[in-house]
C-alpha positions in Angstrom: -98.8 -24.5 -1.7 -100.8 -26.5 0.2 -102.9 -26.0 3.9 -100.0 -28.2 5.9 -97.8 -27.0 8.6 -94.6 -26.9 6.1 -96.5 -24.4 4.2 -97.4 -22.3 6.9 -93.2 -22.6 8.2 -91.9 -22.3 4.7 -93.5 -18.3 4.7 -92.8 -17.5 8.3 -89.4 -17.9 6.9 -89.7 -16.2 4.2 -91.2 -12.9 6.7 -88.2 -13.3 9.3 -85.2 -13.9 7.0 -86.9 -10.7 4.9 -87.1 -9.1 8.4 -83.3 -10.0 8.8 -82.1 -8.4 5.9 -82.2 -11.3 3.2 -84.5 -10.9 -0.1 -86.5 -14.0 -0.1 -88.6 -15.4 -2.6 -91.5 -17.8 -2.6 -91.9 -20.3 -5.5 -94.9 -22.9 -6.1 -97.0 -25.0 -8.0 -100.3 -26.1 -9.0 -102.2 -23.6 -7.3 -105.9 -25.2 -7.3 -106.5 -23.3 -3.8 -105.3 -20.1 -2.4 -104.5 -22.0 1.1 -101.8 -18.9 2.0 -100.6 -15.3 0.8 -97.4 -14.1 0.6 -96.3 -12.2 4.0 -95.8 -8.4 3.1 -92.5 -7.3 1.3 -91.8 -10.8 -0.1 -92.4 -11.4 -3.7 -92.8 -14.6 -5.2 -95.5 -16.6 -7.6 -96.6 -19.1 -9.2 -95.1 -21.4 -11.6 -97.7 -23.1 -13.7 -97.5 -26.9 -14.2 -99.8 -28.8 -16.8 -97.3 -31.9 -15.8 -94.0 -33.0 -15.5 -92.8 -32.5 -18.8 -94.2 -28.8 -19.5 -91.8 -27.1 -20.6 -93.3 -23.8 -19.2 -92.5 -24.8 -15.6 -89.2 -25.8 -16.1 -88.2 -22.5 -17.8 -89.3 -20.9 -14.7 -87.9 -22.6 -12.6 -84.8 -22.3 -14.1 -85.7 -18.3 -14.4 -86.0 -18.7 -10.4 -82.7 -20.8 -10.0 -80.8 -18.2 -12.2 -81.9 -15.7 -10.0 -80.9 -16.8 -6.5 -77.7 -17.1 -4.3 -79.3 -20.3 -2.9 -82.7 -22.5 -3.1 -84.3 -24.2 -0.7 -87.1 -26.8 -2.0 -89.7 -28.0 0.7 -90.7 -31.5 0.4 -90.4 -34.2 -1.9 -91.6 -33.6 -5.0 -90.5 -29.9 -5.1 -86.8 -31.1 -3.9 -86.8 -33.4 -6.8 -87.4 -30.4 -9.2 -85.2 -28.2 -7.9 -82.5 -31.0 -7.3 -82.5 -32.0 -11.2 -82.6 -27.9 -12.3 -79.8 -26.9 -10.3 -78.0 -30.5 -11.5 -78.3 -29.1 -15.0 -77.5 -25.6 -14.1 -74.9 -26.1 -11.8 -75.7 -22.6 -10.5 -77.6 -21.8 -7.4 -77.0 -24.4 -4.9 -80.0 -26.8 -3.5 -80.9 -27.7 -0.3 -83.5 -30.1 0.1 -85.9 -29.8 2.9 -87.9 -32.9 4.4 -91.0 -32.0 6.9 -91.9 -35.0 7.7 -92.0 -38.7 10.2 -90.5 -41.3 8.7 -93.9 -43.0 9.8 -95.8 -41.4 7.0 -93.7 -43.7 4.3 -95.0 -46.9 5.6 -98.3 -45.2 4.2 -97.4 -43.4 1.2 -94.3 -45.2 -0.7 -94.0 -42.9 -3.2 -93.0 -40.2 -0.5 -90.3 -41.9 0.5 -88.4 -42.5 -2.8 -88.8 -38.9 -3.8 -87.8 -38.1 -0.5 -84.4 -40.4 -0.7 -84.0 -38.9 -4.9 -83.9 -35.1 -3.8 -81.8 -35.5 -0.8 -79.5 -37.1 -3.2 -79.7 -34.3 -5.7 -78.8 -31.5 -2.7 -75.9 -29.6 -1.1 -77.2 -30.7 2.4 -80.8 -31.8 3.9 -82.3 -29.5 6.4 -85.0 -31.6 8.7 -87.5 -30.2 11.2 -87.1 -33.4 13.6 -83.9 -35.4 14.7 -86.0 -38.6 13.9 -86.1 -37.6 10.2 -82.3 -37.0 10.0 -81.4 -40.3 11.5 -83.8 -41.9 8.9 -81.6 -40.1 6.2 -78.0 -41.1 7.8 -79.6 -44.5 7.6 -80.7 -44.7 3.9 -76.8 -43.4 3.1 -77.4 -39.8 3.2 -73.7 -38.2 4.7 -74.5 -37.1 8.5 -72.7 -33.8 7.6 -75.0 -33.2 4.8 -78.1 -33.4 7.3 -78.7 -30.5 9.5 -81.4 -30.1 12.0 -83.1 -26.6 12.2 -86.3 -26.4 14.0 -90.0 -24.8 13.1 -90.4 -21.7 14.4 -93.3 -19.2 15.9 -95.0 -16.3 13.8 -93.5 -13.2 13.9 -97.4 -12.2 14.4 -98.1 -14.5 17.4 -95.3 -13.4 19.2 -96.5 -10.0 18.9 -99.8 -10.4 19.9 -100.6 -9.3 23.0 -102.0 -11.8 25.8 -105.4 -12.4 25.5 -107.8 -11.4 28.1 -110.3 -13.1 30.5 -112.9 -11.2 28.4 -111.1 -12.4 25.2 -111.1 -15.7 25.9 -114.3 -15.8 26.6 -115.7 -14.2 23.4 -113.4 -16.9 21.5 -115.6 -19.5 22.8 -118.7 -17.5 22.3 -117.8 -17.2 18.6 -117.5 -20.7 18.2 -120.8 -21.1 20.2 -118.9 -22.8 23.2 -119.8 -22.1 26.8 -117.8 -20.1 27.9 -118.3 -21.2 31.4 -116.5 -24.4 30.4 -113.1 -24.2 28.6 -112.5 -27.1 26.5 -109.9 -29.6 25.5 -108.9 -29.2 22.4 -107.8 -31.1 19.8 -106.2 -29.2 16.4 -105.4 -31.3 13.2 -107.1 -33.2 10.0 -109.1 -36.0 10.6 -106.8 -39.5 9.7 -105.8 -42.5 11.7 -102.2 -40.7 12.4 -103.6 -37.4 14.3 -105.5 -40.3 16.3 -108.3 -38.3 17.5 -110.2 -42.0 18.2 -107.0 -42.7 20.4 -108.1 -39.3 22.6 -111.4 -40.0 22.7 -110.3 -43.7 24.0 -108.1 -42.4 26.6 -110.8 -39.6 27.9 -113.5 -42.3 28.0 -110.9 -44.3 30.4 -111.5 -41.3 32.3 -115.3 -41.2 32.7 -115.3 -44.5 33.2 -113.5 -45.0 36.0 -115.0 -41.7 37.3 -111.7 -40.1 38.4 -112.9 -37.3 36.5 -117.1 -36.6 36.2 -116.9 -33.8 35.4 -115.0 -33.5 32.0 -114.7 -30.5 29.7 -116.0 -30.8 26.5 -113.7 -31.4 23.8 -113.1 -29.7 20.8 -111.8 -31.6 17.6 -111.4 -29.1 14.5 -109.9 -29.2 11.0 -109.8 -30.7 7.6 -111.1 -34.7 6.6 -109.2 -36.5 5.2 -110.2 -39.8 6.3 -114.0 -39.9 6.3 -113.9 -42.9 8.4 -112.3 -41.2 11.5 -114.7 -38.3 11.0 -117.9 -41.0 11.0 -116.6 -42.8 14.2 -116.2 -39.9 16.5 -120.1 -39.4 17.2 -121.0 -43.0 18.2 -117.3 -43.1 20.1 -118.1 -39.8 21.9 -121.9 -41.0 22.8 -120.8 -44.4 23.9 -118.6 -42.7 26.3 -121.0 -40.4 27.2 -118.4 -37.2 25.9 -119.0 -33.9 25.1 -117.7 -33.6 21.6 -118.0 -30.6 19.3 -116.2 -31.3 16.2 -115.2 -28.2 14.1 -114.1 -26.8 10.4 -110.6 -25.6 10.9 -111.4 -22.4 12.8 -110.0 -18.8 11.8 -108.0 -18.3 14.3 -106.6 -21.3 16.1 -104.2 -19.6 18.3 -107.1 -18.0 19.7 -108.8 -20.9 20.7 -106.1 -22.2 22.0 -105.5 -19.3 24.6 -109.0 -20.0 25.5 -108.7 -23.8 26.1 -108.7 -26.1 29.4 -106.4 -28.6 27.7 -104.4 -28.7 24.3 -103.6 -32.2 23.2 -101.8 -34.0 20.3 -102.5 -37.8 20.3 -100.7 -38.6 17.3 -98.9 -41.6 15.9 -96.1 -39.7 14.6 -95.7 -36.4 13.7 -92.2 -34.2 12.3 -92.5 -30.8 14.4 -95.9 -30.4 15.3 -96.7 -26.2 15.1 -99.8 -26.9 17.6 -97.8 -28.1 20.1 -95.8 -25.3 19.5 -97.8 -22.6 19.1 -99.8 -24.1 22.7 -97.2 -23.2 24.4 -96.1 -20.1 23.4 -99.8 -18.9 24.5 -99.8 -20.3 27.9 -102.0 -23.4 26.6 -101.5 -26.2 29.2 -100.0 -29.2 26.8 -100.8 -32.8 26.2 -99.0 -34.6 23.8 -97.5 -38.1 22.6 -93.7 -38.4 22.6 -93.4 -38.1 18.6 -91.3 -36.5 16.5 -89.8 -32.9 17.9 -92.2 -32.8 20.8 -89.7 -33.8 23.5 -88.0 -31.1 22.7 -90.6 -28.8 22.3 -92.1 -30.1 25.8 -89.8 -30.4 29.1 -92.3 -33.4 29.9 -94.3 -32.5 33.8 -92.2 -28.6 33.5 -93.8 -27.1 30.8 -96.3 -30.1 29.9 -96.6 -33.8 29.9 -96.0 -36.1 27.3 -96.8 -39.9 26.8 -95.9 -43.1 24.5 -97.6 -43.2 20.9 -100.6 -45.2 20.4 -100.7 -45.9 24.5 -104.5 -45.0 25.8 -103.8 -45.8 29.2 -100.4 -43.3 29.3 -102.8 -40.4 27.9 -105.4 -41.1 30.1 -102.8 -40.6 33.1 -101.5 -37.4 31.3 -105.0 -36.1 31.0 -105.6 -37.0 34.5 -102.7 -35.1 36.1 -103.3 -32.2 33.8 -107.3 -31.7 34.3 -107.1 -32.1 38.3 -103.9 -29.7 38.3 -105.0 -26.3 40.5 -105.6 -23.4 38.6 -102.1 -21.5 40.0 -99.8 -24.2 39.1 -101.8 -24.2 35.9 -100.5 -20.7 35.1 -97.5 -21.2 36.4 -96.7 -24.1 34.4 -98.5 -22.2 31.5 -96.3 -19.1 32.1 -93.1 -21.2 32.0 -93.9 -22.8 28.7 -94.4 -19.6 27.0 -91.2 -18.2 27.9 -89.5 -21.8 27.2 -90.8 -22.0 23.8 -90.5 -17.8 23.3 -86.9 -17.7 23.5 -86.1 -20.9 21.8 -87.9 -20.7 18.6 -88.2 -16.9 18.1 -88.3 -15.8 14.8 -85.6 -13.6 14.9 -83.6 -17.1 16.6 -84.8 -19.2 14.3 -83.9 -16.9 11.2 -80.4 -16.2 12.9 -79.8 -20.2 12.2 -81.0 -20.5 8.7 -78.9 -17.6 7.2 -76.2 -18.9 9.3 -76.5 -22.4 7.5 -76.9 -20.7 4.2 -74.0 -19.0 4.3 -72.0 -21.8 5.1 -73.3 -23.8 2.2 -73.0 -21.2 -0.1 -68.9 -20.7 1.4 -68.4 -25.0 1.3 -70.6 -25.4 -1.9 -70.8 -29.0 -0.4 -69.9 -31.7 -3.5 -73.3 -34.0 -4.4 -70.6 -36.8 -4.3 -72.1 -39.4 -1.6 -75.1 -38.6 -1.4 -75.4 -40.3 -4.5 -73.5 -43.0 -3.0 -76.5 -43.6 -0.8 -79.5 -43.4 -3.1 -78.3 -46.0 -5.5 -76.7 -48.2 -2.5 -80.4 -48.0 -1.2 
């Protein structure tokens, strides 16, 4: 259960299928950190796991298996798990689902075989971004098997109320921003794929061709993973003579979000980015790269702009057009987004098409027969 957006999707899930009638239950493993709780009403633990052979954890996962009318395992390792438990059970079937780019495997090897051995152990493959699927139809995965069900919003964000002028402003106060200047912000962990150097490239493009003096200052906030990122961005920022505050992941990101000029994604790849998502459904005027899901998410110069991967110059023009827009067609574009992305990916939408594609696994009981085809032909 760790910090990651698939974490954070796997128990919205869990709170709108619960909210839709279903009994979900959470499952998880090597709980170092408490990253996440379990929303109210759905139960759920931990399954302790000294390693792969401890006999503890597989006992209750089995326990788990035995107990449900379906399981569906989030990412690699725990699809590989679950795939081999239900193989011996041959009770509960397993759906395997994959949150990721196929990108990512060109870093991280070892992700992609696990990913390739539980698709082959499941019913069907659920995948948060077309890309991923057509990766699977390509490694021999059956296209039937793979179905595309998108991330959704939290049930709590699409309650909350609009924030405020006044609001906005004490966001930005609480992070000892001026409130006077919004900023562009930039959510997501510090490694060469989020591509915050790429940003800071593209907005120094800006000053320097001073089609834009006077810039907001950007934000950058969340977890390191790659110190080297995090110790370029100072002399980067300075060189280009930016304003650059660069933050722990904050409490409430939503919030700042709401309060921003600018919300950007420059990444190199991404599955179904949630901030891109969640920056719309609060207005957030959007920036992003053209990875993963996010043409879908984004209707690109209707409800936000969007640009090439790894293409400084394309940003720079998308940053442009979005910094000099007026502040009415700001809102208005702002407005539009939110209702766009409100009605698509609802909870109550979103948990309308899981139970829907439960069901009809459950009614199929789909055979494993080719998709084992495909793992050993690969």
């Amino acid at each position: 259960m760790g910090p990651g957006g698939a974490q954070q999707q796997m128990l919205r899930l869990a709170e709108s299928l619960r909210a839709a009638g279903a009994s979900p239950t959470v499952h998880w493993y090597n709980a170092h950190r408490e990253f996440h709780r379990l929303p109210d009403g759905v139960s759920g633990g931990v399954l302790p796991k000294r390693s792969v052979a401890d006999p503890a954890f597989w006992r209750g996962l089995h326990d788990a298996l035995r107990t449900s009318e379906i399981v569906h395992a989030w990412l690699p390792y725990p699809g590989c798990y679950a795939g081999l438990a239900g193989l011996h059970l041959r009770s509960a079937p397993v759906v395997h689902g994959v949150r990721c780019a196929p990108e990512l495997f060109a870093a991280h090897p070892e992700q992609r075989t696990a990913t390739k051995f539980a698709a082959s152990l499941a019913r069907a493959v659920t995948v948060n971004a077309r890309t991923m699927g057509a990766w699977l139809v390509a490694q021999g995965i059956a296209a039937e098997r793979v179905v595309h069900l998108p991330n959704q919003l939290a049930p709590a964000l699409l309650d909350r109320p609009a924030a405020t002028p006044e609001q906005n402003r004490a966001t930005l106060v609480g992070l000892r921003l001026d409130p006077d200047r919004p900023p562009i912000v930039c959510l997501g962990r510090f490694d060469r794929n989020k591509n915050q150097i790429g940003l800071l490239r593209a907005l120094g493009r800006l000053r320097a061709a001073a089609v834009a003096a006077e810039l907001p200052p950007v934000v950058l906030a969340g977890d390191v993973q790659d110190r080297a990122v995090r110790s370029a961005i100072e002399p980067l920022a300075a060189q280009a003579h930016l304003d650059v505050r660069v933050l722990a992941p904050v409490a409430d990101p939503v919030g700042l979000l709401a309060a921003s000029r600018l919300s950007v994604l420059a990444s190199l790849s991404e599955g179904s980015p949630n901030v891109v998502l969640e920056g719309l459904a609060v207005g957030a005027l959007t920036v992003s790269t053209r990875v993963g899901e996010v043409p879908n998410l984004v209707h690109d110069e209707v409800t936000g702009w969007t640009c090439p991967p790894g293409d400084d110059a394309g940003l720079a023009a998308c940053l442009h057009r979005a910094l000099e827009m007026p502040l009415q067609a700001a809102q208005q574009m702002g407005a539009r987004a939110q209702a766009d992305v409100r009605a698509r990916f609802g909870a109550d939408a979103i948990a309308r098409q899981y139970l829907a594609f439960y069901e009809r696994v459950v009614r199929l009981g789909w055979s494993r027969i080719g998709a084992f085809a495909g793992i050993l032909r690969g």
